[in-house]
C-alpha positions as CSV (number, residue, x, y, z in Angstrom):
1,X,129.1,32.4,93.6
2,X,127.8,34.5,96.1
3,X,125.1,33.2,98.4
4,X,121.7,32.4,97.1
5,X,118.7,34.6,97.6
6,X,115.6,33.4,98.6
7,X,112.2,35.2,98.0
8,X,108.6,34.3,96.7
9,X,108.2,35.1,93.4
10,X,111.2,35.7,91.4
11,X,110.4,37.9,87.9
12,X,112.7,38.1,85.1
13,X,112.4,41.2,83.2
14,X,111.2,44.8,84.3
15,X,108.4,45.5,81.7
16,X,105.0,46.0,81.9
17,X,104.1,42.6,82.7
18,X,107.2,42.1,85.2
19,X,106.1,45.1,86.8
20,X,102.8,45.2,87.2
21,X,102.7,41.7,88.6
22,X,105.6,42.6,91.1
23,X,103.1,45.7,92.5
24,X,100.2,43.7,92.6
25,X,102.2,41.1,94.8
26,X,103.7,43.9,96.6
27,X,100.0,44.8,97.7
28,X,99.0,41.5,99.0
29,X,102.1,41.1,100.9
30,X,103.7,38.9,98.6
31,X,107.7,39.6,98.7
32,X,109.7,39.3,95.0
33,X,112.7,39.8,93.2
34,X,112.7,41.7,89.7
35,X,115.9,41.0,87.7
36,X,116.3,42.9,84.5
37,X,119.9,43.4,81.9
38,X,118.6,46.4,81.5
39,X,119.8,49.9,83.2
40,X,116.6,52.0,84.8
41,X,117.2,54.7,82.5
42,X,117.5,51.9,79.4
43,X,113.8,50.7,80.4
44,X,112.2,54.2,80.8
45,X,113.7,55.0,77.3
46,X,112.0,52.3,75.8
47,X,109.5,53.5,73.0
48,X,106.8,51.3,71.8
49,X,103.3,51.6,71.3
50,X,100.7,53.1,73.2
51,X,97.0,52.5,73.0
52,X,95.7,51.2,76.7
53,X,92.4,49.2,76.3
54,X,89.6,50.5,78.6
55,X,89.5,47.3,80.9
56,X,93.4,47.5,81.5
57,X,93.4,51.3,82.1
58,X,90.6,50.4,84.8
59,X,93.0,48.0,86.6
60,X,96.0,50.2,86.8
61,X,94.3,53.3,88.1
62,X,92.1,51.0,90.6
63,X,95.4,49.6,92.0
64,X,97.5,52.6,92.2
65,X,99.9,51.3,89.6
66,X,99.4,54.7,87.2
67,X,97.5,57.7,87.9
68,X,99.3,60.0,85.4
69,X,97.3,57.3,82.5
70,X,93.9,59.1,82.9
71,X,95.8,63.0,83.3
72,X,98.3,62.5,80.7
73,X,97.1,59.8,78.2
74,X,94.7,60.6,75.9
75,X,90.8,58.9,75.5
76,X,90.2,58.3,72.0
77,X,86.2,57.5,71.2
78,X,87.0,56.3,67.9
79,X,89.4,55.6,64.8
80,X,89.6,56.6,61.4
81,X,89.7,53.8,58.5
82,X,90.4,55.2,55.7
83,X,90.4,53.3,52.3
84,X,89.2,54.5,48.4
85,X,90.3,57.6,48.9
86,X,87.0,58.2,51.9
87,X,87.3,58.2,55.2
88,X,84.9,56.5,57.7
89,X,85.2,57.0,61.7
90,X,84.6,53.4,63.9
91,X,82.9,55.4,67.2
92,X,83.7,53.3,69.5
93,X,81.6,55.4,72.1
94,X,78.3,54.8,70.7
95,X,79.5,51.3,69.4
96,X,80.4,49.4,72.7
97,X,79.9,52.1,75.0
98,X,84.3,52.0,75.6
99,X,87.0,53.9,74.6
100,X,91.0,53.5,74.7
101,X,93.6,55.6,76.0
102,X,97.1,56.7,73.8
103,X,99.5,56.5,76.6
104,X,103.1,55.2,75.5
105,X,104.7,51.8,77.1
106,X,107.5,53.9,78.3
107,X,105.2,55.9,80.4
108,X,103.7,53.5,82.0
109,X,106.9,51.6,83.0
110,X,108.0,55.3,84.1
111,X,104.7,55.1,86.4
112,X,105.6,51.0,87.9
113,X,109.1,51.9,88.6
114,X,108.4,55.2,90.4
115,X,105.8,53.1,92.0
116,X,107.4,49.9,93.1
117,X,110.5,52.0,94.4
118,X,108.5,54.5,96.6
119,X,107.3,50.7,98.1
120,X,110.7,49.4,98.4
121,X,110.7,47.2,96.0
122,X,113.5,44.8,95.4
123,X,114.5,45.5,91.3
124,X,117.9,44.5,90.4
125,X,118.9,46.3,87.2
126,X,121.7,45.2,84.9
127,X,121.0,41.7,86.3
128,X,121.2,39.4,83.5
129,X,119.4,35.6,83.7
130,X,121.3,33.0,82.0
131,X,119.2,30.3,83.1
132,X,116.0,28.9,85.3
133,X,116.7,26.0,86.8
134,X,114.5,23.2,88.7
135,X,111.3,24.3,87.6
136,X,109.7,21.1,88.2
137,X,110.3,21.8,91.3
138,X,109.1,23.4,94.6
139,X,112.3,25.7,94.7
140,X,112.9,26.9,90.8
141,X,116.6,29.1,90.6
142,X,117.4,31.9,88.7
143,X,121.3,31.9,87.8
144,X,122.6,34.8,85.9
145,X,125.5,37.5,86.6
146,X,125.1,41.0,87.4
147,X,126.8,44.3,86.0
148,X,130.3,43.6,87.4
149,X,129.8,39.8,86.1
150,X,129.6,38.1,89.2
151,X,127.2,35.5,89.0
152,X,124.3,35.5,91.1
153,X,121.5,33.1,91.9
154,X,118.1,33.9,93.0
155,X,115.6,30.7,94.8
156,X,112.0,31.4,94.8
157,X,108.7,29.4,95.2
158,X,107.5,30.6,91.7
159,X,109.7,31.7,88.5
160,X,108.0,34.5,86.4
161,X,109.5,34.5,82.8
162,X,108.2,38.6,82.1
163,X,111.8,39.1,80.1
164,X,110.2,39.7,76.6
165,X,110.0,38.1,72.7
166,X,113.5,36.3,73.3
167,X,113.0,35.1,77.2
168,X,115.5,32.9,78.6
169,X,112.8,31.5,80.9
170,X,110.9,30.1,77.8
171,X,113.4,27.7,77.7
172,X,112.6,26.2,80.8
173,X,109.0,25.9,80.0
174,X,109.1,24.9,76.2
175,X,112.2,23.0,76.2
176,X,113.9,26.0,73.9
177,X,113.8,30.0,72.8
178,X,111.7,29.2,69.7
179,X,109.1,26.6,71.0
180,X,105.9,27.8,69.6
181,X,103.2,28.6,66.9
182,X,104.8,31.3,64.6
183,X,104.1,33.9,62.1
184,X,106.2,36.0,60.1
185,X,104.5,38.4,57.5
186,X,106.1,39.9,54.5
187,X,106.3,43.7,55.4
188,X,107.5,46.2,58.3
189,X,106.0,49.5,59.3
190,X,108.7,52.4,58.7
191,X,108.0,54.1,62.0
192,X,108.9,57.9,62.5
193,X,109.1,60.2,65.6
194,X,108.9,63.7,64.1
195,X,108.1,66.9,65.9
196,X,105.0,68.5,64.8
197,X,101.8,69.4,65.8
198,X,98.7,66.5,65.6
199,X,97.4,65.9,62.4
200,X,94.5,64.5,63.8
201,X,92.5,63.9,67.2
202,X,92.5,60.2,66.4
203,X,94.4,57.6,64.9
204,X,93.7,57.2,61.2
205,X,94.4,53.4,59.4
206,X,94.8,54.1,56.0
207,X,94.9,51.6,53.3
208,X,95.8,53.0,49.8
209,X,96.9,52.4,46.2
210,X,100.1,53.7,47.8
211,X,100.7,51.3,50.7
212,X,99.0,51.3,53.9
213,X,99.7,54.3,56.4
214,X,99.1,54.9,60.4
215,X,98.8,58.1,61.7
216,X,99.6,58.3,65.5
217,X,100.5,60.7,68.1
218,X,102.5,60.9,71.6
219,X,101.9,64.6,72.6
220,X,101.1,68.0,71.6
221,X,104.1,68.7,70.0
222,X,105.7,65.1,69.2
223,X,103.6,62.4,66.3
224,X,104.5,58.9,65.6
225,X,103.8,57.5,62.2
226,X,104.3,54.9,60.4
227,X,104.2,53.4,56.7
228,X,104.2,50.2,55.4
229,X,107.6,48.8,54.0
230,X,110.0,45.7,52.8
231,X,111.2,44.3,56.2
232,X,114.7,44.3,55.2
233,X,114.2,48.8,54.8
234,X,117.3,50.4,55.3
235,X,115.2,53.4,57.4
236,X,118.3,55.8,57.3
237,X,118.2,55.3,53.2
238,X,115.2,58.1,52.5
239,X,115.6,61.3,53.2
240,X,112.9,63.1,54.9
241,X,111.4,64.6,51.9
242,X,111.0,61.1,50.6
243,X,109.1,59.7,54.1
244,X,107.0,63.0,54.2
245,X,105.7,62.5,50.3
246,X,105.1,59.0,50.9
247,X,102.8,59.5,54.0
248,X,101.2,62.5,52.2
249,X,100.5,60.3,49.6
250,X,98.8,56.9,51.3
251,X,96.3,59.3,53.4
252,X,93.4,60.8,51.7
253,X,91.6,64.0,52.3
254,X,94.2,65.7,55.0
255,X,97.4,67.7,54.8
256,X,99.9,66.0,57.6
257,X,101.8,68.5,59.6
258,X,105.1,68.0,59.0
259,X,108.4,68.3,60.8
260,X,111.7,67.6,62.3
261,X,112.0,63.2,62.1
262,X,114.1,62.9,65.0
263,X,113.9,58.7,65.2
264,X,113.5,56.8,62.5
265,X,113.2,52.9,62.6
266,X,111.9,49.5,61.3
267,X,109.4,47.5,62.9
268,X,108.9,43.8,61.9
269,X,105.6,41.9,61.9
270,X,105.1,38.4,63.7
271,X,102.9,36.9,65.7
272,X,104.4,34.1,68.1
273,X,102.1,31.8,70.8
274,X,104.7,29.9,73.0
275,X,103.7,26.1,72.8
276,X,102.8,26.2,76.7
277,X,102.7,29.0,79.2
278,X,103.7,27.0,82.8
279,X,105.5,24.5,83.5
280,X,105.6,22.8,87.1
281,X,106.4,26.4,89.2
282,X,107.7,28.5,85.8
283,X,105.1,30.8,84.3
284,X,105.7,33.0,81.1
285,X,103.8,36.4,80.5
286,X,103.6,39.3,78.2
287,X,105.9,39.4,75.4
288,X,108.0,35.8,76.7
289,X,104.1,34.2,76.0
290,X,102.9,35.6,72.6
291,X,103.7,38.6,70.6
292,X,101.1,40.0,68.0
293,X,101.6,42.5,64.8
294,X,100.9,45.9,66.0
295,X,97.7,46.6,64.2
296,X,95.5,45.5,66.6
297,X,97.7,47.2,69.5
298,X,96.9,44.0,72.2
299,X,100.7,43.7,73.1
300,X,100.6,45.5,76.4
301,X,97.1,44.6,77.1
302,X,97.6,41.1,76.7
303,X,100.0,41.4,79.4
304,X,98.2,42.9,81.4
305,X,95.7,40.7,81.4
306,X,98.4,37.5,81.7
307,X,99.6,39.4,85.1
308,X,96.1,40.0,86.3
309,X,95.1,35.9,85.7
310,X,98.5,34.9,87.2
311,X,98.1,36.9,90.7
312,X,94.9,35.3,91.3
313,X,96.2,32.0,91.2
314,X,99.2,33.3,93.2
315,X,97.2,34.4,95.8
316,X,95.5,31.2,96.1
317,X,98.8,29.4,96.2
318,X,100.3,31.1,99.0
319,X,97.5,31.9,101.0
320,X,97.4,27.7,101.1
321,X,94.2,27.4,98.8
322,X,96.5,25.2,96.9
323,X,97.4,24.9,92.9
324,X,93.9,25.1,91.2
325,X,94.7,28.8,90.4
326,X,98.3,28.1,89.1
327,X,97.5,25.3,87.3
328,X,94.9,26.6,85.1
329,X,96.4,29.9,84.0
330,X,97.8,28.6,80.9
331,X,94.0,27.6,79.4
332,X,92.6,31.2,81.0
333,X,95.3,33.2,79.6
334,X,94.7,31.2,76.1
335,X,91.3,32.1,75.8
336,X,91.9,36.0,75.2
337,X,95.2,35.3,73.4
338,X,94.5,33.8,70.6
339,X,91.0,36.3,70.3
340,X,94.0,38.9,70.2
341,X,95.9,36.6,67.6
342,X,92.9,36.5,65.1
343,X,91.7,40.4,65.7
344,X,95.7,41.1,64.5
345,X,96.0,39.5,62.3
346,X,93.0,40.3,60.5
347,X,93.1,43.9,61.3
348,X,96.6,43.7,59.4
349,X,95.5,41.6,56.8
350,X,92.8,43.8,55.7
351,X,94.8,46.7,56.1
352,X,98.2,45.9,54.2
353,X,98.8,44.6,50.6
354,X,101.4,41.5,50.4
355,X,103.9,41.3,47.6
356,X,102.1,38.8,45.8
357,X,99.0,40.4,45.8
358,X,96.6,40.1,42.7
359,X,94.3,42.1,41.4
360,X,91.3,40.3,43.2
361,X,93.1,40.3,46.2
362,X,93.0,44.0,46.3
363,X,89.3,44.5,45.4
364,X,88.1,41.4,47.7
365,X,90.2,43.4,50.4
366,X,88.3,46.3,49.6
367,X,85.2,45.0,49.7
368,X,86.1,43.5,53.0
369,X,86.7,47.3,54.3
370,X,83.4,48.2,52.7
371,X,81.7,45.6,54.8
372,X,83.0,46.8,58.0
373,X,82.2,50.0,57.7
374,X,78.9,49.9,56.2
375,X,77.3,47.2,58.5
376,X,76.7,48.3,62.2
377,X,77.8,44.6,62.8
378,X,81.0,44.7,61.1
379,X,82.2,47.9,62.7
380,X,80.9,46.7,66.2
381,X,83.1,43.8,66.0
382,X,86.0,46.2,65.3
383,X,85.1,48.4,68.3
384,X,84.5,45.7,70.4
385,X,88.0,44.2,69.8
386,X,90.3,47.5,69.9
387,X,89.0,48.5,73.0
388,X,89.0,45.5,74.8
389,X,86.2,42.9,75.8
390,X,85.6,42.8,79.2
391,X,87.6,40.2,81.5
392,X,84.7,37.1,81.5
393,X,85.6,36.3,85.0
């Protein structure tokens, strides 16, 4: 084995959490080490979902960590629910006074690579972590072997598990891969990339007889939809015809614009809390901490909002404040998690029909969505959650 490395904060995984936290170091001067499996190209090719809460859009243009989000992403005011064949708009302008943005994951890791190497960061790509070691310690290792599979092994003062739903570093701070509360929900979203003009300014939730629908977008000439499916969807066994006639069919009231499906795939539903988020000098974050259904779109902002409570209490540490900071980012970060782990889940639960579904299910759940939208209460709550409540502290 070659010799060890030593830095500050060692971060496993290059996503938005991995990222962001490196930059926000960077700025401080606080040195670290980003490891990721992946290629650079790999990562900026990674499509997932876009929808930036208000709070976290604030905190990436205020730190320099994205500019392009507010010239390229897109403000929506509002959503579309659509149920009983009606439509109803949630304005979340004149609700909460907030809006989100639609700017894609892969954008914004486009944005923290561009940013971090202009700054001279230190990210090792096709670095692969097999293990954190000594976390109970004041010197936690990260072992692993690099593209040419030489091993490698990386010493810092704090381990930062950013390396997604199936971290290696959970292991080291849960005792396994698995350790945690877990969910797993009875149907997939079919999700299309198609090219084709918006069918709408905003993103329209529809529940219908049909199946529930999303209508999404990712530029002026490329849309991202989805529909509601079995998880175990073959999503190369419909034709295009048959995806096109099925979205027509679960939205009500508007003609989708239709064209070339370019990427097709099948996106599963669970909603995972890791059992605990730090142990002695090893911290999880982002997707490695807690991974929600889609519905609610907190994935990335929960993240963010790990990285942002994390730093604080990484600045304390090693500006010699001592471990208060550290120590209670696992009850901080909880607080807004599991907020995000209800609004999900009930966001998806309200929207999607189960296969065991009765007939009182569906009208109760109907009701429910006449509730919402009909009570200024109701459809505050929603607002209030999609876009983001304000960081408490």
């Amino acid at each position: 084995m070659s010799p060890a490395v030593r830095t500050r904060v060692a971060i496993v995984g290059a996503g938005p959490a991995g990222l962001l936290l490196s930059h926000l170091l960077h700025r401080d001067g606080i040195e670290s080490i980003v490891i990721d499996n992946r290629s650079r190209e790999d990562i900026e090719k990674t499509v997932r979902a876009g929808i930036i809460e208000n709070v976290a859009v604030d905190l990436l243009v205020e730190t320099g960590a994205s500019d392009r989000v507010l010239t390229d992403g897109h403000r929506h005011e509002g959503i579309e629910l659509q149920f009983h064949g009606e439509s109803h708009r949630i304005d979340f302008q004149k609700l909460v006074g907030r809006a989100v943005y639609l700017y894609p994951q892969h954008e914004v890791l486009i944005d923290l690579l561009a940013r971090r190497i202009a700054d001279g960061g230190d990210i090792r790509f096709e670095h692969e972590a097999l293990e954190v070691l000594d976390g109970q310690t004041e010197a936690p290792r990260v072992v692993g072997k690099d593209a040419a599979g030489q091993p490698f092994e990386i010493v810092a003062d704090v381990v930062i598990g950013a390396d997604g739903s199936r971290s290696v570093a959970r292991t080291a701070v849960v005792g396994s891969m698995t350790g945690g509360y877990f969910r797993e929900y009875p149907f997939a979203w079919f999700g299309i990339l198609c090219e084709a003009p918006p069918s709408s300014e905003e993103l329209i939730y529809a529940n219908s007889e049909n199946g529930f629908a999303l209508i999404s977008q990712r530029s002026d000439t490329v849309q991202r939809m989805y529909l509601q499916c079995d998880p175990e969807q073959d999503p190369n066994e419909w034709s295009d015809a048959q995806i096109w006639d099925s979205l027509q069919s679960r939205v009500a009231g508007r003609d989708l614009k239709e064209g070339n499906i370019f990427q097709r795939d099948v996106l599963r539903f669970r909603s995972f809390v890791a059992h605990k988020l730090q142990k002695g000098r090893v911290f999880l974050v982002g997707d490695a901490a807690h991974t929600v259904p889609p519905t609610g779109a907190k994935g990335m902002n929960l993240a963010v909002n790990d990285v942002r409570i994390l730093h604080e209490g990484l600045l304390d540490l090693f500006a010699g404040k001592g471990t208060a900071g550290i120590d209670s980012y696992e009850e901080r970060a909880l607080h807004r998690i599991w907020r995000a782990q209800h609004f999900s889940w009930w966001m998806t639960s309200m929207l999607h029909s189960t296969p065991e579904a009765s007939d009182f299910d569906r009208r109760r759940q109907l009701g429910e969505l006449e509730s919402v939208v009909s009570s200024t209460a109701g459809s505050t709550y929603l607002a209030e959650a999609y876009t983001g409540w304000p960081y408490a502290d």
